[in-house]
Every structure is written in structure tokens, then in C-alpha cells.
C-alpha positions in Angstrom: 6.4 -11.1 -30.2 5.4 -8.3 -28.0 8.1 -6.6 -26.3 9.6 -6.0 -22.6 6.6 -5.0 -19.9 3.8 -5.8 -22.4 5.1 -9.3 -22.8 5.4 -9.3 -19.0 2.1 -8.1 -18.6 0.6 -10.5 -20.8 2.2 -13.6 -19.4 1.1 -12.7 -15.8 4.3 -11.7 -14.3 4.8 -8.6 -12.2 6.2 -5.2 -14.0 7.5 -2.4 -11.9 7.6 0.7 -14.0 9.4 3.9 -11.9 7.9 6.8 -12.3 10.7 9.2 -12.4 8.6 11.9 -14.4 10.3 15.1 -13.4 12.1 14.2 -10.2 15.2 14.8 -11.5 15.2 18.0 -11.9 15.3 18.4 -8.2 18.4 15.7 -8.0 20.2 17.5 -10.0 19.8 21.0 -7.9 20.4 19.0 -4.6 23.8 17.1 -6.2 24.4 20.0 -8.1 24.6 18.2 -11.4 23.7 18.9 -15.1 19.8 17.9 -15.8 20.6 14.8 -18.0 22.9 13.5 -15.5 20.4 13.7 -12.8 18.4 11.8 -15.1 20.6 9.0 -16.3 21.7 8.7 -12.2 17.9 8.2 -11.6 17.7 5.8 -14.4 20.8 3.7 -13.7 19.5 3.5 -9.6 16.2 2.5 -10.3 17.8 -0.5 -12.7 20.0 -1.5 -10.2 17.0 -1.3 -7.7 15.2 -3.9 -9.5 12.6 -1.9 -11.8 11.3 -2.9 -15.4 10.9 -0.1 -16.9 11.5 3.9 -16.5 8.8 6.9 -17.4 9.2 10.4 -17.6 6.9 13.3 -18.1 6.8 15.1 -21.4 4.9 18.8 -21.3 5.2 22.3 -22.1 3.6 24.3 -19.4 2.1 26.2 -22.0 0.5 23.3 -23.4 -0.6 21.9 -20.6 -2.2 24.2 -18.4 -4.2 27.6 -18.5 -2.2 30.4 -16.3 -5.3 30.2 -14.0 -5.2 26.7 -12.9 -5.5 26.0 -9.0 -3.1 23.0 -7.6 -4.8 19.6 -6.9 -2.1 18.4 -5.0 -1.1 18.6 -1.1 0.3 22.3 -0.5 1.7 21.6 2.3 4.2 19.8 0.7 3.9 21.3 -2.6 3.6 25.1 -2.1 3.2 26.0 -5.8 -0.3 27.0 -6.2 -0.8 26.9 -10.0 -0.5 24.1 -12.1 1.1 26.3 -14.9 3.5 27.9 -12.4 4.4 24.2 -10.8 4.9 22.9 -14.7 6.9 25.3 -16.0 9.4 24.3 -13.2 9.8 21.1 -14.9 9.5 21.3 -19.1 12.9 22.4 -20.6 13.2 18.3 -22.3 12.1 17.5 -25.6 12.8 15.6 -28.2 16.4 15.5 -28.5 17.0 14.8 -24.5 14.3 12.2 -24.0 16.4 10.4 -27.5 19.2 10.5 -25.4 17.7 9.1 -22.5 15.9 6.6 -24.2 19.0 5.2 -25.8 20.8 5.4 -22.4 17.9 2.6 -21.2 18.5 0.7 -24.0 22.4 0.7 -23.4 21.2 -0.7 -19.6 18.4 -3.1 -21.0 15.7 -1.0 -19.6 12.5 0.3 -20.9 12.1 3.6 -21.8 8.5 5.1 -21.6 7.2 9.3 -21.1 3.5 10.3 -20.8 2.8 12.7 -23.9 0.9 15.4 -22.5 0.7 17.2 -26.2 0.6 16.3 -29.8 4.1 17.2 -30.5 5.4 15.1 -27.6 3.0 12.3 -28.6 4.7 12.1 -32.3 8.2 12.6 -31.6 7.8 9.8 -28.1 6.5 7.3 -30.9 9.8 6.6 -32.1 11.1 6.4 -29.1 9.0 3.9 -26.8 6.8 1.0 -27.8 4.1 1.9 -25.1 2.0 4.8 -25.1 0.8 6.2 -21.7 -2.3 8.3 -21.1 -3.0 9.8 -18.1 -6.0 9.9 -16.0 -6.2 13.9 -16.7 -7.0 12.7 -20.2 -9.0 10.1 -20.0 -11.9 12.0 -21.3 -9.5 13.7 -23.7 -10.9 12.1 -27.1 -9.3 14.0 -29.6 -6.0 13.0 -28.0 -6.5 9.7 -26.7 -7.6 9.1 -30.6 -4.1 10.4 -31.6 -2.6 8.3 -29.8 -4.6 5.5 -30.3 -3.8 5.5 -34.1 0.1 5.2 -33.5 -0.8 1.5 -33.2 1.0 0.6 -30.1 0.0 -0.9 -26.8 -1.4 1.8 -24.6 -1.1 2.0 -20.4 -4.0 3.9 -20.2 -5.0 5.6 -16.1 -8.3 6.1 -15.0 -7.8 8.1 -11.3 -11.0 10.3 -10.9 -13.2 8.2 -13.4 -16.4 6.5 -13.7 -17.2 3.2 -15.2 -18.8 5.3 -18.1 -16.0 7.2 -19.0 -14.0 4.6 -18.9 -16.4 2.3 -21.1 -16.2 5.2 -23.7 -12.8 5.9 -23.8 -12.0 1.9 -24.0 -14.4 1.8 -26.7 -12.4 5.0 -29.0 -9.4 3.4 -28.3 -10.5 0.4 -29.9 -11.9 2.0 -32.7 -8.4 2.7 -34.0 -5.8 0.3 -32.2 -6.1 -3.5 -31.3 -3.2 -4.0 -29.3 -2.8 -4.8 -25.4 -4.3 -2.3 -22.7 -3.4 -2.3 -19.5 -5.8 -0.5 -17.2 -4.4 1.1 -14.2 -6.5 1.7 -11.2 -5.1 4.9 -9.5 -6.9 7.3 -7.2 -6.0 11.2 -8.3 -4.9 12.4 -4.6 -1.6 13.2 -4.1 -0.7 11.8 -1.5 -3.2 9.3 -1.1 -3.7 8.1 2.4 -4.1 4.8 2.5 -7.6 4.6 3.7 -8.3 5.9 0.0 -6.6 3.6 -1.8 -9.8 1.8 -2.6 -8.0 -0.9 -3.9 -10.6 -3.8 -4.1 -11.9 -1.7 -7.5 -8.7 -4.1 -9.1 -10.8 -6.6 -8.3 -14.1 -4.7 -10.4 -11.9 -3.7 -13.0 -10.8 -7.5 -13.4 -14.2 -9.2 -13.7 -15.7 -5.9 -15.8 -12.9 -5.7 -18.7 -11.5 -9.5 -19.0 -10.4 -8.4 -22.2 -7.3 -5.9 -21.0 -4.5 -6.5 -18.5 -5.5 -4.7 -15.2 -2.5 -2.6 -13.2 -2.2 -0.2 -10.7 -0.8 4.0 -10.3 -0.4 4.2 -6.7 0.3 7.4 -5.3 0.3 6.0 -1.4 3.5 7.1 0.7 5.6 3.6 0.7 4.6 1.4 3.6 7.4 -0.4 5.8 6.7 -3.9 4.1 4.8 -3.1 0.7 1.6 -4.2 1.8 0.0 -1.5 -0.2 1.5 -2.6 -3.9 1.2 -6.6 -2.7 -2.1 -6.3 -1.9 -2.8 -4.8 -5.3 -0.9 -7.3 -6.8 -2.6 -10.0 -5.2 -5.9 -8.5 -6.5 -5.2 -8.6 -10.1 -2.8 -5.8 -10.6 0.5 -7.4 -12.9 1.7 -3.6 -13.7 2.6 -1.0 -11.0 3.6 2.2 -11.4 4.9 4.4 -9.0 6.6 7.5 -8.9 10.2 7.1 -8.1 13.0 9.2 -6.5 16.4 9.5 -5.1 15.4 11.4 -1.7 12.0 10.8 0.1 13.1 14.0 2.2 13.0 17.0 -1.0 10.5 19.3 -0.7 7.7 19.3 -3.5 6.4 18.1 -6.7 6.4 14.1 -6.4 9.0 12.8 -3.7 6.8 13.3 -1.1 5.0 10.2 -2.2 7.8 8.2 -4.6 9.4 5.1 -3.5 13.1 5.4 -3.7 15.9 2.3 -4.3 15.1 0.5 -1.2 11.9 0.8 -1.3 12.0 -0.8 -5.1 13.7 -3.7 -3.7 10.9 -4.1 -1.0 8.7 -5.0 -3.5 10.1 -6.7 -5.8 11.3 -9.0 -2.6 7.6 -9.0 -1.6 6.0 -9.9 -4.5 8.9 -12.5 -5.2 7.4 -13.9 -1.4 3.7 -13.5 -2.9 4.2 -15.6 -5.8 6.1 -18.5 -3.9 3.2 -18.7 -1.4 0.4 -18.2 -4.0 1.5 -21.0 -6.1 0.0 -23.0 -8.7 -4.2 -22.5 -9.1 -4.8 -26.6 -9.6 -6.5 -28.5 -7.7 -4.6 -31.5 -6.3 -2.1 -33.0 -3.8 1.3 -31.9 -3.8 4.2 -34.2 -4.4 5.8 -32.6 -1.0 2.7 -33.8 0.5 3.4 -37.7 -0.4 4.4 -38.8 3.2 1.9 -36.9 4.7 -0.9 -38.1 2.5 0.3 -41.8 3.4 1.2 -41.6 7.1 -1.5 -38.8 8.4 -4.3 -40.8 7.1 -6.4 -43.8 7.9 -6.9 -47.4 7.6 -9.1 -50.1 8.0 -7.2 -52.3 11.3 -8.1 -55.5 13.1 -9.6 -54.3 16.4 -8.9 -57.6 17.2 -8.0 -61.1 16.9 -9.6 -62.2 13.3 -9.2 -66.1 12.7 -8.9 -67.2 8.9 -12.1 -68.0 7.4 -13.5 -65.3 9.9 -16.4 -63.5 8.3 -15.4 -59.8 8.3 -18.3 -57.8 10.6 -18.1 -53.9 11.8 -17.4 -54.9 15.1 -14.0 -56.8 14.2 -12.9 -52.9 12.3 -11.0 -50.0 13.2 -9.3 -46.7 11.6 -6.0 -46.1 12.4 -2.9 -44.1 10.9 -1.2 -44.8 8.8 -3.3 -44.9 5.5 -1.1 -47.6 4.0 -3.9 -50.1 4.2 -7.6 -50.6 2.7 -8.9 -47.3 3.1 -12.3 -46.8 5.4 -14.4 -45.4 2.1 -13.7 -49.3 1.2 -15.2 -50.2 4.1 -18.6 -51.8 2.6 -16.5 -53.7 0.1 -14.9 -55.1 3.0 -17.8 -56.3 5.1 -19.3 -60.0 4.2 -15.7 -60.6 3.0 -13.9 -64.1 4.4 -10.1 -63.6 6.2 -8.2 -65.8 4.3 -5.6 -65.9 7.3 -4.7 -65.2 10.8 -4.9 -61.3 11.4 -3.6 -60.5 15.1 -5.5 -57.4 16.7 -3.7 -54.2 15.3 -2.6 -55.3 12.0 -3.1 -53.1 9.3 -6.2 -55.1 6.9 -4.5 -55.2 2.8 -6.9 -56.8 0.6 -4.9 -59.8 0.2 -5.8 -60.8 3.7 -9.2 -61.4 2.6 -11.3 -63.4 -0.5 
């Protein structure tokens, strides 16, 4: 049986994966804590906030980006200028800490995930997680989307800043090497993204164009008052959201700027809880709450007056009133021609016994 989020996923039910990625580090200089407490503290919250699952960010800044690599991001609230510079804030985990952490979420029945950002961090993640994520920066990254693909495990795979033919080619490697679930995540590479970008009706494109993955969404939106942003993504096909995650909306830099925090986790989750209640079930019949209603609201067939027995039933001697506990009027042909086998007094509601 597939495990945690993937199972999830695949039965339709929403997943809320917190992006913590390297948002700790900053936590632990504000409390003035050691690194892996930060991390488990960001953990444990965003469990008791409601979350699925947890994901980190595993890089060496040396691995990741060239020494002369502009920022993409919003300066204003990130001043760091370089990619390289910004990264190398943030890369002192590897293997042995992200163990640690990833037993600590199993101890709290939480899943563990990182984005490998390098073939070392890609093998020693493996044994650690049973998704792989690949990030939109790599989506045309074949040699390592290929190397991850052959681990053999279900793969969250971003597509921010793509077209439909980079995506049709990367899909198509991956599948070369691994059959399990993908879940595609919609996600629009601006940091933050205003909301008048979130172009999220491409769910909806993604949906009908790859029936054969689970479709999700990466939103890097600030969080909105009522979650409109993630229901509305939800409600367009989107089962998995991730978002990045943090303990203070207020720090300065990197990814707080935009991260939900605790309350805003239980936003969601509270909203999409509301979403599913009032979507409800996708057949197409009456509702057992709507008995009464169906009965009483609707119409009969009623003497619109005084009909004597043996009375040949005509049009003229017929009504429709509530309530539709009577011969219904789409029975009104079979009615007509038909002899009144008693007195009916103007007003009574016409059953078929009444008549031959």
C-alpha cells in the first residue's frame, strides 16, 4: 500500500506539506537556539498546526550555484544579491542531521521529505523519505531528474517557469525509469507572487492534459486573511499543497516573507475542511435531507371543484397545488377520460384510487 501523503494524494484527500526548507536557521538566531532545535521546534509546530507532512532543503552552495549568480527573488526583502552568497547562509545539514530529523517526524507520525538539490543529497535522502521532490529549477535537469527517477519512488515533481514541452519531456524521462505516482505541482517561480500571478486556473489545464498524475500546487502567494488562494486551488484540482512555512511572518529575508505560519496552517485546513462539506458528493440525485421538501414543495393534481362519482375527469375539473402527495401533473393525461369512482369535494388532493 502506498504510504502517508501519496496515499492521501491518491485517494483525493487534501495534503498539506510545510515547506520549512531553511527557515530555521533564522529561528534559531532569533530564539537563540542550537540549529536542530530550531528545526525540531518548527517541526513539532507545524504538526500541531495541522500539516501532513514536513520538507526541508538539502544543498551545498557550492553545488548549487556558480559564484556569479544574480538573485531571482524580491530584494527588498531579501537583500542578498547572489544566489551562491544567499545559499551558503543556509547549507551546514547533511546526512547525519536530516537522519535525525527525519526520525524525529517519525517519533511525531509526520512525514519527512527534503528537495535534493545534488547527487549526494539525492542518495543519502533515499533512505530517508519515500517521496522524491524535484524542483522547478530542475525541471529541465535530465541527468538529475533521471537519477532520481531510478530510486523508484513516487516523485512531487514542480514545474514554476515551464512550458507544456518541457514538461511533456521531463514526464516522459521520468517514466522511462520509474512507474510510480507523480504529483504535478503548478507553482509560478516569483517570490513573492502577487496574487494577480497566481494564474491558478492552469490546475485546471494541468488536470484535463495529464489525467494520468495527481495534480498539486507550490504556492509562493503571501497568506490571504481566509485562504482563498490555497481553496481556490484546491477546488480546481489541486489535492497536494505545498507552502513554505515559518515561525515569524515578520524576519527579514530568505522565505518568511511569503511562508504561512501555525495559524495560518489551521486556516486552511479549516477551509478546506468547509470546502469539502459544501462540495459534497458528485451524483446526481435527491438528497435524503430533501425528503420533506421533495413531498410538500411540490405539486399535485386537485379537484378545482366539486367532482360527482361517475364524473368523467376533464381539464377543466383539474388543478396543481402543493403538496405533491397526490397524482403528480406529468400524470395528468393518464388522468383525463378516467371515471371518479366517488364524491371528490373541490380542493381534495386526486390519489388514483379515487378514480377507475
Amino acid at each position: 500500500m502506498e504510504k502517508g501523503l501519496i496515499r492521501k494524494a491518491m485517494n483525493g484527500e487534501f495534503v498539506l506539506i510545510a515547506e520549512i526548507g531553511v527557515n530555521f536557521y533564522d529561528i534559531a538566531k532569533k530564539n537563540e537556539i542550537p540549529l536542530m532545535e530550531a528545526a525540531k521546534l518548527m517541526v513539532k509546530e507545524a504538526k500541531d498546526a495541522g500539516v501532513h507532512a514536513v520538507k526541508f532543503q538539502s544543498y551545498k552552495a557550492s553545488t548549487l550555484a556558480a559564484k556569479e549568480s544574480p538573485a531571482y527573488w524580491d530584494t527588498t526583502e531579501e537583500t542578498t544579491a547572489s544566489q551562491y552568497e544567499l545559499f551558503k547562509k543556509f547549507d551546514s545539514f547533511s546526512f547525519e542531521e536530516y537522519k535525525e530529523l527525519s526520525a524525529f517526524c517519525g517519533e511525531i507520525g509526520l512525514e519527512f521529505l527534503s528537495t535534493a538539490f545534488d547527487f549526494e543529497s539525492a542518495d543519502y535522502l533515499d533512505e530517508l523519505m519515500d517521496v522524491f521532490k524535484i524542483s522547478s529549477s530542475d525541471l529541465n535537469n535530465h541527468p538529475f531528474v533521471e537519477y532520481q527517477a531510478k530510486k523508484g519512488k513516487p516523485i512531487l515533481l514542480s514545474v514554476g517557469a515551464s512550458d507544456v514541452e518541457e514538461i511533456d519531456n521531463t514526464l516522459e524521462l521520468i517514466r522511462k525509469f520509474n512507474e510510480q505516482p507523480i504529483i504535478l505541482l503548478h507553482c509560478v517561480l516569483e517570490y513573492p507572487t502577487p496574487y494577480g500571478h497566481a494564474n491558478l486556473n492552469k490546475i485546471a489545464s494541468l488536470k484535463e492534459r495529464y489525467p494520468d498524475v495527481i495534480i498539486g500546487y507550490s504556492d509562493h502567494t503571501k497568506p490571504d486573511p481566509a485562504a482563498d488562494v490555497i481553496k481556490t486551488a484546491y477546488t480546481l484540482g489541486a489535492v497536494v499543497v505545498e507552502k513554505h512555512f515559518t515561525l515569524d511572518k515578520t524576519l527579514p529575508g530568505n522565505d518568511h516573507y511569503h511562508a504561512m505560519d501555525p495559524d495560518d496552517v489551521k486556516t486552511i485546513i479549516r477551509g478546506i475542511a468547509f470546502v469539502d462539506e459544501i462540495r459534497g458528493s458528485y451524483e446526481i440525485k435527491s438528497l435524503d435531507t430533501e425528503a420533506a421538501a421533495r413531498s410538500n414543495a411540490r405539486r399535485s393534481l386537485v379537484a378545482a371543484g366539486n367532482i360527482k362519482k361517475g364524473d368523467i375527469i376533464t381539464s377543466d375539473v383539474l388543478t396543481f397545488k402543493r403538496p405533491g402527495t397526490g397524482i403528480p401533473p406529468k400524470d395528468m393525461l393518464i388522468v383525463l377520460g378516467k371515471t371518479a369512482v366517488q364524491d371528490i369535494e373541490e380542493d381534495t388532493i386526486l390519489q388514483f384510487e379515487m378514480l377507475n
